[in-house]
C-alpha positions in Angstrom: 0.0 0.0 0.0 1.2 3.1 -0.9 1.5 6.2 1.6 -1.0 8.3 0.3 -3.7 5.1 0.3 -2.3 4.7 3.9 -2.9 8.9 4.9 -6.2 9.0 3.2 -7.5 5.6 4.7 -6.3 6.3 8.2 -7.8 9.8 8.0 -11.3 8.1 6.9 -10.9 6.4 10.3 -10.1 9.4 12.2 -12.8 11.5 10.5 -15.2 9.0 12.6 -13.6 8.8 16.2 -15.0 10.6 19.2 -13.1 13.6 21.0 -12.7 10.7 23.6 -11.6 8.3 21.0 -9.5 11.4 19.3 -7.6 11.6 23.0 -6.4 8.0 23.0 -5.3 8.0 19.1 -3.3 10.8 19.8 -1.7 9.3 22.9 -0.9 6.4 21.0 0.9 8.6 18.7 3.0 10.5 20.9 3.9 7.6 23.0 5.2 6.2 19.5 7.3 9.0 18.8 8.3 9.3 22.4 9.7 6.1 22.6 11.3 6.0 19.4 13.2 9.8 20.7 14.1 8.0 23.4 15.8 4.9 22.2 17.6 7.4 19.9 19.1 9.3 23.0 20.1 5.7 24.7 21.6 5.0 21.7 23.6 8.4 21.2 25.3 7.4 24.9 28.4 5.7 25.5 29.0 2.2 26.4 30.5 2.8 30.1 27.1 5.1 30.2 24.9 2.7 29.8 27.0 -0.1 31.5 26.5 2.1 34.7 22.8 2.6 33.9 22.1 -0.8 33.6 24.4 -1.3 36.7 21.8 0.8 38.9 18.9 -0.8 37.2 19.9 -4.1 38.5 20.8 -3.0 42.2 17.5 -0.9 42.4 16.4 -4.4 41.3 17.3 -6.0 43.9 16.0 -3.7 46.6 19.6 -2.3 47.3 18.4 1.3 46.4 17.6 4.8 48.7 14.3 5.4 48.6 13.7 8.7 47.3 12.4 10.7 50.5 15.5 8.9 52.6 17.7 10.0 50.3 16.5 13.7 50.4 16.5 13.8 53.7 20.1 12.6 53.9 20.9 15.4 51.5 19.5 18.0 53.2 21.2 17.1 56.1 24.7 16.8 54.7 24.5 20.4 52.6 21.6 22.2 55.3 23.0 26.0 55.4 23.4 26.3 59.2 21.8 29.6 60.3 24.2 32.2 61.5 
């Protein structure tokens, strides 16, 4: 199929879709080109990059992460300006 059979037949089918219906097509869409931006941006980054990505994946994984509010609190603590 050509792409203009594929634009005109897909806009037939968008011509009848709800707002509602409109919403989630349009989600679907972004997602797709969302996802496909971001494995392009993975891919642009280096090896040891992603080795230490993956790295953190895995230990967060297997529980051996700071929860977020634990860790901000730690944070705060360590770089708190003290009040002169």
């Amino acid at each position: 199929m050509t792409g203009t059979k594929i634009r005109n037949r897909l806009q037939r089918k968008i011509d009848c879709l709800s707002t509602g219906q409109l919403n989630e097509v349009m989600g679907i869409i972004e997602n797709y080109f969302q996802e496909r931006e971001l494995k392009s941006e993975w891919e642009k980054l280096p090896s040891p990059v992603k080795d230490d990505i993956d790295i953190g994946i895995k230990e967060l994984d297997e529980g051996k992460g700071i929860p977020h509010p634990v860790a901000m609190k730690q944070i705060r603590a360590k770089y708190a300006r003290k009040k002169v």
